[in-house]
C-alpha positions in Angstrom: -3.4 61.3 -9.6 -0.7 63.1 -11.1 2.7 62.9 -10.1 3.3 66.6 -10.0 1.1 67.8 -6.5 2.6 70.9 -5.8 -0.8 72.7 -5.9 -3.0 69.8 -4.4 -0.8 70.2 -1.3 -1.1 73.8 -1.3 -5.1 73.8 -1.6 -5.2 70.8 0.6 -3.3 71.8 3.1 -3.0 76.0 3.6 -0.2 76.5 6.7 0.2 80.6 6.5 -1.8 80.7 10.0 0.8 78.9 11.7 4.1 80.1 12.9 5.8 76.8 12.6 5.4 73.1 11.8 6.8 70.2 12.6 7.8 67.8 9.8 9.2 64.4 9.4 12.1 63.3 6.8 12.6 59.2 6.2 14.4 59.8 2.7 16.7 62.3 1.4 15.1 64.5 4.2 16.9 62.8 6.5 20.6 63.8 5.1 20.0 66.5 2.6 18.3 69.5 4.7 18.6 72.0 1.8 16.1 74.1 3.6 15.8 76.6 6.9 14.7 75.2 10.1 14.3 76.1 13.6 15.6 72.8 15.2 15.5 69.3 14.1 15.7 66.0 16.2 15.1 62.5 15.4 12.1 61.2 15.8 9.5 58.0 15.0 6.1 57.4 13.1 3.9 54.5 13.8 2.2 52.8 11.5 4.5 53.2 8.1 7.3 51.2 6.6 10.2 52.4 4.0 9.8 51.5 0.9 11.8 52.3 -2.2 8.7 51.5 -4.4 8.2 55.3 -5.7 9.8 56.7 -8.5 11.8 59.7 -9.2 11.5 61.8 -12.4 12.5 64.9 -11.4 15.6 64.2 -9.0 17.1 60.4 -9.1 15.8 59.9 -12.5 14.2 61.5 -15.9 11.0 60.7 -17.4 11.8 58.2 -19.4 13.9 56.5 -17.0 12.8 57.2 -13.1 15.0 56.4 -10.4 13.3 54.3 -7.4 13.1 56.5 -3.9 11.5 56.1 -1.0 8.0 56.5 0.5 6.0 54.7 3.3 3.6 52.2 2.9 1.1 51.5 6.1 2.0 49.0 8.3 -0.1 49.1 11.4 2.6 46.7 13.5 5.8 48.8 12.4 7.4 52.2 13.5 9.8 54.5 11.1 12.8 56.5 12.2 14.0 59.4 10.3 14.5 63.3 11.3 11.9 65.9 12.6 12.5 69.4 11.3 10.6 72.2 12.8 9.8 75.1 10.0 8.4 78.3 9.3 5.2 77.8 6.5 7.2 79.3 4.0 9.5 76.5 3.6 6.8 74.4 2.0 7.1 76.6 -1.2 10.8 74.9 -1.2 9.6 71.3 0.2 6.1 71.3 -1.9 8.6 71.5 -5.0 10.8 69.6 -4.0 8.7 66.8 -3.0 6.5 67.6 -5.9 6.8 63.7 -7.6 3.9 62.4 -6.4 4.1 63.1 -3.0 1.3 64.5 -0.7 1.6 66.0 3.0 -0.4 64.1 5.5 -0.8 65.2 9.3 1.0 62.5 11.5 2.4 62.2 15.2 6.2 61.7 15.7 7.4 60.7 18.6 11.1 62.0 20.1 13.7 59.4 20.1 15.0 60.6 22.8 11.5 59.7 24.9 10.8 63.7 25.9 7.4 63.2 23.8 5.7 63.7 20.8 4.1 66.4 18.5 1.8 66.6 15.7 3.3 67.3 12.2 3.7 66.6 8.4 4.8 63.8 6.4 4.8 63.7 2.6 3.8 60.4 1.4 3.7 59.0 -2.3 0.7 56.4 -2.7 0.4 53.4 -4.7 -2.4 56.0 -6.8 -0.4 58.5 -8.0 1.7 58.0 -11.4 4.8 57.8 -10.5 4.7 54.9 -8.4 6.4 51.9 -9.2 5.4 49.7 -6.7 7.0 46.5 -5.0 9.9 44.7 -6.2 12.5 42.2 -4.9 16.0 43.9 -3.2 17.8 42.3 -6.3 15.3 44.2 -9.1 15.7 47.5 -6.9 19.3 47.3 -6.7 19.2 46.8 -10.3 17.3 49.9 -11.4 18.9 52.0 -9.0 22.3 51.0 -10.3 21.3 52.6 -13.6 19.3 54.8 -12.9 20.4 59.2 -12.7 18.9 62.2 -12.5 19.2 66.1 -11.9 20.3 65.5 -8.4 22.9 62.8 -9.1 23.2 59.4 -9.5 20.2 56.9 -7.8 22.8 54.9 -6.0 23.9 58.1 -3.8 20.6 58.4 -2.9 20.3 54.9 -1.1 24.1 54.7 -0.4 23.4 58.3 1.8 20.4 57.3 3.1 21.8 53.8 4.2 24.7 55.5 6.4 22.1 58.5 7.8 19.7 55.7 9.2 23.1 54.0 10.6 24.1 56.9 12.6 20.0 57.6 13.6 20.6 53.7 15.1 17.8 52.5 12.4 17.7 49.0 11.4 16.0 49.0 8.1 16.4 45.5 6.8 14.5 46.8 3.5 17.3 49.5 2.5 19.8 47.5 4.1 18.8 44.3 1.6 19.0 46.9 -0.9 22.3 48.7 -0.3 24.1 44.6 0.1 22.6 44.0 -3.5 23.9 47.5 -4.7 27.3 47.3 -3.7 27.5 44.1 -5.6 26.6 45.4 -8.8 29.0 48.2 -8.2 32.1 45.4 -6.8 
């Protein structure tokens, strides 16, 4: 699969009948809400891990050099936090693109942090069959490449540095990014 899916999301997934949807950030959706919304809260998915085994040409990276971001990998026994944004379909013109690396939108449940429920929604997820996926690593060789690794949006190391402190403040203790971030800042002592 190609890593640019802006239209299979849009043939895949047609949302103009519905007045809103729910959708779940674990990456730079968490911290970087460059969009519109109606609300947002935190929220969990079962099932999935994050993993910074996907690669970013368009925003941490270039072509011929890709950051590493994140996506989920299935994991039946584990549970994700991140942050729940409800939205009006049009937003996904805006998310489709900016997600566009390889990335599709599956339907998912997320359930409120808070315990008042749960609710159906979206997730974009890059899979180990799409192009731009780079796959597993050790923290050390991740740390590495995001060290020298930039893009469009910045440098690769702002990317995991943000996203280290939003899942701190969410009370998420992600041992991968964490292991990640320790071997980071070590390069960058």
């Amino acid at each position: 699969m190609s890593h640019n899916t802006i239209a299979v999301n849009q043939q895949q997934q047609p949302l103009d009948h519905l007045e809103s949807v729910w959708l779940f950030g674990y990456g730079s959706l968490i911290y970087k809400a460059d969009f519109p919304y109606l609300q947002r809260k935190p929220a969990r998915i079962h099932g999935w891990q994050r993993r910074f085994w996907q690669g970013s040409h368009d925003h941490r990276g270039t072509p011929e050099a890709p950051g590493r971001v994140a996506t989920l990998i299935e994991t039946p026994e584990h549970s994700c936090d991140g942050m729940a944004y409800e939205v009006t379909p049009d937003v996904f013109a805006h998310l489709d693109h900016r997600e566009k690396n390889g990335y599709l939108r599956i339907s998912t449940r997320f359930d409120w942090l808070d315990g008042s429920g749960q609710v159906e929604g979206l997730v974009y997820i890059a899979g180990p069959d799409n192009e731009a996926y780079l796959g597993e690593a050790s923290p050390q060789q991740i740390a590495q490449h995001i060290a020298q690794s930039k893009g469009p949006s910045g440098p690769n190391s702002e990317y995991l540095l943000r996203l280290a402190d939003a899942l701190r403040e969410l009370g998420e203790q992600d041992e991968h990014v964490f292991a990640i971030e320790a071997e980071l800042k070590k390069l960058l002592a």
